[in-house]
C-alpha positions in Angstrom: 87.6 133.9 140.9 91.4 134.6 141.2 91.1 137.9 138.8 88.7 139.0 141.6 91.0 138.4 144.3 93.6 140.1 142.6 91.3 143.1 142.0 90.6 143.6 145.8 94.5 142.8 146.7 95.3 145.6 144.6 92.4 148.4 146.0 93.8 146.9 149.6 97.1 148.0 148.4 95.9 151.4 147.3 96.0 151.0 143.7 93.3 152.3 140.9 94.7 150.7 138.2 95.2 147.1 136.7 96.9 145.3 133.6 95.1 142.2 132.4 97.1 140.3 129.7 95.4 137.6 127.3 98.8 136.0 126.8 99.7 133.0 128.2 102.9 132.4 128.3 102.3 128.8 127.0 103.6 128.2 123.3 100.6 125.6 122.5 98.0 128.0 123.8 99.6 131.5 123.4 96.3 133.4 124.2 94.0 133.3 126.7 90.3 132.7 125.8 88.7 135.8 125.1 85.3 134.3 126.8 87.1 133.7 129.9 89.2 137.2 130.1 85.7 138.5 129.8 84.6 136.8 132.9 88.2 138.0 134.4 87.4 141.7 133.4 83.3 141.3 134.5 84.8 139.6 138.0 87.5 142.4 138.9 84.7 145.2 137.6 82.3 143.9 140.3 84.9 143.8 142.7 85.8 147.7 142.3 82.1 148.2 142.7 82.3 146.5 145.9 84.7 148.5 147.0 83.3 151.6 145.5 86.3 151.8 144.2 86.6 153.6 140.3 89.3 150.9 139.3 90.8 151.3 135.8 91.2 147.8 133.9 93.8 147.9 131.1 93.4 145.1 129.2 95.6 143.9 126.5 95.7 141.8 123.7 98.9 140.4 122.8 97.4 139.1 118.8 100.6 141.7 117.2 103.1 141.4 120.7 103.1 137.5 120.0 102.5 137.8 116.1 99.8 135.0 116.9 97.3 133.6 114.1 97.8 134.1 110.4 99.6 137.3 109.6 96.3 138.8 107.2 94.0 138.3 110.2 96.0 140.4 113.7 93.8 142.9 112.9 90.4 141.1 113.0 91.9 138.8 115.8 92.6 142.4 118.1 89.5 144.5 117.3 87.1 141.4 118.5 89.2 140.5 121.3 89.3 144.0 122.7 86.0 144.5 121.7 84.7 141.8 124.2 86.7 143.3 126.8 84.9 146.5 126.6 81.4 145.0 126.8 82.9 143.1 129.9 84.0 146.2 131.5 87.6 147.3 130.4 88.2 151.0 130.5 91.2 150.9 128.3 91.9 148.9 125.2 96.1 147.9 125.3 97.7 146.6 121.7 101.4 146.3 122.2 103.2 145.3 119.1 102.0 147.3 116.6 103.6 150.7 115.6 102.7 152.1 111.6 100.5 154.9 111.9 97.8 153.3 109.3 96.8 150.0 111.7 96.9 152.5 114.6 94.4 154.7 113.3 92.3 152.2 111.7 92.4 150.4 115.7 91.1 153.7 117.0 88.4 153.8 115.0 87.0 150.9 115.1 87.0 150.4 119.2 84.8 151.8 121.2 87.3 153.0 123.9 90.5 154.4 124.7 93.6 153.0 122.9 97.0 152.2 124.6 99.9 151.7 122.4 103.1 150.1 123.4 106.2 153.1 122.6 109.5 151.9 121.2 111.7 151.9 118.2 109.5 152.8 115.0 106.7 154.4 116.9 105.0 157.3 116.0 106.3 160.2 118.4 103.6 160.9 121.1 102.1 163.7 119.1 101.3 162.1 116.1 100.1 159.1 118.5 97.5 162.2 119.7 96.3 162.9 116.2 96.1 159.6 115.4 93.2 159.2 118.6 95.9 157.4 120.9 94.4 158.1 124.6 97.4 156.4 126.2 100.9 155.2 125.5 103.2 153.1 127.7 106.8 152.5 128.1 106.6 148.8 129.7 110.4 147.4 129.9 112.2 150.2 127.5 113.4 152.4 130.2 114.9 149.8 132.5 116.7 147.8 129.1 117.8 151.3 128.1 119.7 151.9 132.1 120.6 148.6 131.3 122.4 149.5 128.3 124.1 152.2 129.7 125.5 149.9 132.8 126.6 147.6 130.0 128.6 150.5 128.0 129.8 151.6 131.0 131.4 148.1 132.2 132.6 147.3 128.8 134.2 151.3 128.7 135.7 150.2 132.1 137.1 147.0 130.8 138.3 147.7 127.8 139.8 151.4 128.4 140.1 151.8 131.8 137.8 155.1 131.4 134.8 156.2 132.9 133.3 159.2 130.7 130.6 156.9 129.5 129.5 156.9 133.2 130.5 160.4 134.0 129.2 162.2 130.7 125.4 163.5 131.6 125.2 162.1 134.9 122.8 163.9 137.2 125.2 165.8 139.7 125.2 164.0 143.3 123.6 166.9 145.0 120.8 167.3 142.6 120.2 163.5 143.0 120.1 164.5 146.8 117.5 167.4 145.9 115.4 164.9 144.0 115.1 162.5 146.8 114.4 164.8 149.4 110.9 166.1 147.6 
């Protein structure tokens, strides 16, 4: 199986970790079959073991991320899902999308494992995320849009008024960027 495959590619590589997404990318079909992420999940578990390798799986359910099924039922749709993917071996239970503290919680307590939450705009702040039973939070994309951001500002800044303080105002001085590349 390819999951498998993919497994021992990334222990050859020297990783511990994976990411297994249930969406598809396919409009008609959004997400995966949760019978067959299982198998994926099972297959990349026996592959750690193999290796004797302690391989975290991070799998996520993208029912909120896509806003896929009918909008009284993402809940249900997320807790069987992930459910599933624990019995088959997932060490950590992923559900970007959502972000008000009361469907956070109520995930937390009713899966039996670690939850990861996707950080953004609206989120909780990472303490409350702790009370709330949050075991792991992740940035994904945010950091590289928000550098991306700044280039933008800075270009427009450049084009329009021929200054540079957007690019110059909190930079990280050339010789501590030095420092920090040296460790």
């Amino acid at each position: 199986m390819a999951a498998a495959e993919t497994a021992r590619a990334a222990i050859a590589a020297g990783a511990v970790g994976v990411n297994l997404e249930d969406g598809t990318g396919d409009p008609n079909w959004p997400l995966a079959d949760p019978e067959v992420q299982a198998a994926k999940i099972w297959a990349m578990r026996e592959a750690a073991a193999a290796a004797d390798i302690p391989l975290v799986i991070n799998t996520r359910t993208d029912v909120y991320w896509l806003g896929v099924g009918a909008a009284s039922e993402p809940f249900a749709a997320a807790v069987e899902r992930l459910r599933a993917y624990r019995a088959a071996g997932a060490d950590c239970l992923f559900v970007p999308g959502v972000s008000d503290e009361e469907t956070i919680g109520r995930l937390v307590r009713a899966l039996d494992g670690p939850l990861n939450v996707l950080v953004g705009a609206g989120m909780p702040a990472i303490a409350v995320l702790g009370r709330l039973g949050v075991k792991r939070v992740s940035v994904g994309s945010a950091p590289m849009r928000a550098t991306l951001g700044l280039v933008h500002r800075i270009a427009e800044e450049l084009s329009r008024e021929g200054t540079y303080a957007g690019m110059t105002d909190g930079a990280i001085p050339y010789a501590e960027v030095n420092r920090l590349l040296a460790e």
